[in-house]
N, CA, C and O of each residue as an XYZ file, in Angstrom:
312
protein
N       0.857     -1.181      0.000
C       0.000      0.000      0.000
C       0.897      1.236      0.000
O       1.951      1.146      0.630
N       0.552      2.621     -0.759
C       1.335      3.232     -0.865
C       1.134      4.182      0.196
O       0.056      3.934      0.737
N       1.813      5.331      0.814
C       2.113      6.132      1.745
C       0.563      7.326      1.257
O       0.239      8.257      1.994
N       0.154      7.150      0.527
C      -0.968      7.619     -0.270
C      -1.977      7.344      0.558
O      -2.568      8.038      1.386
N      -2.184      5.345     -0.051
C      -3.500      4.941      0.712
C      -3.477      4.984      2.058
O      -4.560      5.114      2.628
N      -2.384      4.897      2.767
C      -1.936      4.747      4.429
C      -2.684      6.029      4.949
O      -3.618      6.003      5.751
N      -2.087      7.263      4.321
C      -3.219      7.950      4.583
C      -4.699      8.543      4.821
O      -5.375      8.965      5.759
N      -4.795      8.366      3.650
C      -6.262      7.857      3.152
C      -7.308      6.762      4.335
O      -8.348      6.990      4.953
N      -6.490      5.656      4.240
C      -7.072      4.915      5.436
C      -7.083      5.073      6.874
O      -7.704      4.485      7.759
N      -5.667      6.653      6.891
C      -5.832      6.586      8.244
C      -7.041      7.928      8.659
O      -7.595      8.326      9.684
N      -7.034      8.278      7.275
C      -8.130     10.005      7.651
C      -9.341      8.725      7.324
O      -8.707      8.536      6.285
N     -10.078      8.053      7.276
C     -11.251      7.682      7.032
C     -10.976      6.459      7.863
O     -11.431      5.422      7.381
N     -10.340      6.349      8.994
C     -10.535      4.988     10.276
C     -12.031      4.606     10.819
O     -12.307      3.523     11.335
N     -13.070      5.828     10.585
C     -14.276      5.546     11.097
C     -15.386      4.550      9.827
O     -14.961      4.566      8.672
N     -16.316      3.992     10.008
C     -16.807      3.341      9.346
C     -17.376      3.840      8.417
O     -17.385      3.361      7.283
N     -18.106      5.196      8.868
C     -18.903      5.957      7.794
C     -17.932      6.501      6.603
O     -18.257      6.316      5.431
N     -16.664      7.215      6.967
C     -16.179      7.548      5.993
C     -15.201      6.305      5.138
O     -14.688      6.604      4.060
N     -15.038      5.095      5.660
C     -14.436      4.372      4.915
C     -15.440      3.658      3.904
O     -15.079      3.143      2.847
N     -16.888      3.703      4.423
C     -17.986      3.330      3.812
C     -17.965      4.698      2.332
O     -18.118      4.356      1.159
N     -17.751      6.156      2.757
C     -17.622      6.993      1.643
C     -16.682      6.528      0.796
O     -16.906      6.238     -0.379
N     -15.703      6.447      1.306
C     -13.864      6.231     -0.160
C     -14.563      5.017     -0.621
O     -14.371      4.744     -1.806
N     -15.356      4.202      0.073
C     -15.580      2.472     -0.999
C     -16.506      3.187     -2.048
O     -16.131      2.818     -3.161
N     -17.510      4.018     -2.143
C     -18.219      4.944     -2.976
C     -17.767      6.041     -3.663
O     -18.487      6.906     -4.162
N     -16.366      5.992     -3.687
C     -16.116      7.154     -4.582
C     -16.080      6.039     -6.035
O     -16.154      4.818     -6.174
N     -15.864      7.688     -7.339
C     -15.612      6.730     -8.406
C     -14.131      6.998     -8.230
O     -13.369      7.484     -7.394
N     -14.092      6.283     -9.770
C     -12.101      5.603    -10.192
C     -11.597      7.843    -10.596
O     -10.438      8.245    -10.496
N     -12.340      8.433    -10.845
C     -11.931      9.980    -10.841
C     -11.806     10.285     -9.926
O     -10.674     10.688     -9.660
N     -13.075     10.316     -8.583
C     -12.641     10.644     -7.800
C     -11.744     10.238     -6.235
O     -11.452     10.824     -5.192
N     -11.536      8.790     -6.881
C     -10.095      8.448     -5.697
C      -8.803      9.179     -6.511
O      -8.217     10.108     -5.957
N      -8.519      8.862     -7.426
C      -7.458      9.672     -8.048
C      -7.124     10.928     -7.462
O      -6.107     11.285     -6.868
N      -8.694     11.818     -7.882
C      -7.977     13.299     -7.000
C      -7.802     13.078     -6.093
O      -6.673     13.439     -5.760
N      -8.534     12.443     -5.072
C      -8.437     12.169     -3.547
C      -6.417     11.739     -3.477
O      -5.579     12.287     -2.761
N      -6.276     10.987     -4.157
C      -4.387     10.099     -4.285
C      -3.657     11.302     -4.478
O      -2.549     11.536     -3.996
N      -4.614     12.383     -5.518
C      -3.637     13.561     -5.925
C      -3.280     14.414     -4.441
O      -2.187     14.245     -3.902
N      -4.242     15.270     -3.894
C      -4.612     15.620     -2.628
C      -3.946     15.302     -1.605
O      -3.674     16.214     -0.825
N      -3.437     13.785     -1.265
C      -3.092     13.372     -0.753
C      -1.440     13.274     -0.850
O      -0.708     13.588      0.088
N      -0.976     12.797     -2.110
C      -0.158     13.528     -2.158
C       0.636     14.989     -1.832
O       1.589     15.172     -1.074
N       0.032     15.793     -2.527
C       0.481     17.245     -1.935
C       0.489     17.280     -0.461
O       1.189     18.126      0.097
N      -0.257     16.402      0.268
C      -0.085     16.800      1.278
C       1.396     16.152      2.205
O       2.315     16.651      2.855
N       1.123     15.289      1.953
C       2.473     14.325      2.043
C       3.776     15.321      1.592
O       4.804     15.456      2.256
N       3.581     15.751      0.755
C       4.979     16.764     -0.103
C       5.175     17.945      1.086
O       6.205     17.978      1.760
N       4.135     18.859      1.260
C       4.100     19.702      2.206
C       4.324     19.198      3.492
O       4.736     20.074      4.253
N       4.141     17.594      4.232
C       4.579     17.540      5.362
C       5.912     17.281      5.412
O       6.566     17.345      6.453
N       6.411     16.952      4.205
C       7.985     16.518      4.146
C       8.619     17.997      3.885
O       9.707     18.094      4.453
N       8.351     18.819      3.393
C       8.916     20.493      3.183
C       8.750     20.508      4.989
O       9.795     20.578      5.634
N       8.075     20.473      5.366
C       8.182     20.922      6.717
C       8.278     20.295      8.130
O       7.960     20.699      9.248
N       9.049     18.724      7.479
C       9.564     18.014      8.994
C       8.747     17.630      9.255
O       8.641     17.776     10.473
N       7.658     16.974      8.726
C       6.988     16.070      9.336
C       6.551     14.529      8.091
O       6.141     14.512      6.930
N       6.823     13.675      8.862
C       6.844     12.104      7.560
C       5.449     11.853      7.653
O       4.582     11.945      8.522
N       5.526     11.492      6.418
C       4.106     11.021      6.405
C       3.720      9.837      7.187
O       2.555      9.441      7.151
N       4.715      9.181      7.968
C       3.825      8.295      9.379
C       3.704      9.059     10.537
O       2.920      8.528     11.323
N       4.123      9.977     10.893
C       3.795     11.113     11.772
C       2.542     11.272     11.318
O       1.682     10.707     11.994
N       2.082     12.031     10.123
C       1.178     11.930      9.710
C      -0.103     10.952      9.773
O      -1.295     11.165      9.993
N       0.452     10.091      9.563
C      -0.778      8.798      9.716
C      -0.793      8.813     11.258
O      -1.988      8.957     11.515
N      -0.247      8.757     12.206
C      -0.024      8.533     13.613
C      -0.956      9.458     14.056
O      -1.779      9.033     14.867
N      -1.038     10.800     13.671
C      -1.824     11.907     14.312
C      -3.232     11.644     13.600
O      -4.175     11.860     14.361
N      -3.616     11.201     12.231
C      -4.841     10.923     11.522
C      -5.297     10.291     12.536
O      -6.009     10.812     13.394
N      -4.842      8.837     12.529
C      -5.639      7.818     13.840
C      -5.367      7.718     15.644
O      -5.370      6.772     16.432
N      -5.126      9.332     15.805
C      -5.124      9.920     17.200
C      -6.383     10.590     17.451
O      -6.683     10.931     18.595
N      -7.208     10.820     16.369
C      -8.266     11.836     16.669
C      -8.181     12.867     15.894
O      -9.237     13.452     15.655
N      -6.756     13.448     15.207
C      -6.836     14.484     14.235
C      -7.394     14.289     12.798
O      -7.199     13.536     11.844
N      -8.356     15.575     13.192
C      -9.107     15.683     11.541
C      -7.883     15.843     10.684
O      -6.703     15.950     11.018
N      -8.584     15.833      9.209
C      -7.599     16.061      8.237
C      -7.817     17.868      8.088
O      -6.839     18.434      7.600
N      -8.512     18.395      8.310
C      -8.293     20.034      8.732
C      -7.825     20.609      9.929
O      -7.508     21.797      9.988
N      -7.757     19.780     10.959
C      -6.476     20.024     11.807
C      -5.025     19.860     11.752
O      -4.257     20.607     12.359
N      -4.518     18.530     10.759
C      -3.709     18.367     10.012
C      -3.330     19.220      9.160
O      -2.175     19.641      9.098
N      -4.157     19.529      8.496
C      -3.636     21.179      7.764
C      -3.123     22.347      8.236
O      -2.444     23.117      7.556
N      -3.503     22.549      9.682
C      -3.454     23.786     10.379
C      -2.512     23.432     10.654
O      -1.692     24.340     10.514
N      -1.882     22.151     11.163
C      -0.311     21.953     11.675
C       0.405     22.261     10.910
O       1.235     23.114     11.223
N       0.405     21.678      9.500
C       1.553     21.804      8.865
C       1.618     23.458      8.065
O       2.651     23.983      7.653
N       0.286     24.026      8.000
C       0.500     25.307      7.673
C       0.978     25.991      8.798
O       1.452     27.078      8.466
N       1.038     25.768     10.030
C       1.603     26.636     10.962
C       3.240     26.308     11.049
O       4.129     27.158     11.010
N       3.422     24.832     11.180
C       5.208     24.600     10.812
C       5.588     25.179      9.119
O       6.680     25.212      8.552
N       4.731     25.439      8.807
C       5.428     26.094      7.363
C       6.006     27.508      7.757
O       7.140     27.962      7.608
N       4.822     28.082      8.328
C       5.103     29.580      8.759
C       6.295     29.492      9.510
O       6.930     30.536      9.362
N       7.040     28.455     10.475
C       7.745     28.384     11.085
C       8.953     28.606     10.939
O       9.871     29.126     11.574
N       8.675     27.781      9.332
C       9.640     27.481      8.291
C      10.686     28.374      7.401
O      11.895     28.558      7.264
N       8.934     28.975      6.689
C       9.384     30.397      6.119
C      10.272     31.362      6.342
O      10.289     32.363      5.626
């Protein structure tokens, strides 16, 4: 599985939303892989791996709290 889906599976650990990704179509997992990506890229620009990443997904962090982290270590960065 790629560092992609790891994600993916770890932002949708609850049933309902893993019940959503089994309902996406073949377009829209792609963007979802794309998305996911970038984000992965941006946690590696800013010191954080994408199993950090997965670690904090299946701690309780949304994937828009996840954002706020790594946009705030960006600013850090900058």
């Amino acid at each position: 599985m790629t560092t992609e889906l790891h994600l993916i599976a770890a932002a949708s650990h609850d049933s309902a939303s893993h019940d959503l990704a089994d309902s996406l179509s073949l377009a829209q997992k792609e963007a979802l892989e794309r998305a996911v990506a970038k984000i992965v890229v941006l946690g590696a620009q800013v010191g954080v791996s994408a199993d950090q990443m997965i670690l904090l997904l299946q701690s309780g962090l949304t994937v828009g709290e996840l954002l706020q982290v790594l946009a705030a270590r960006a600013g850090d960065v900058a």
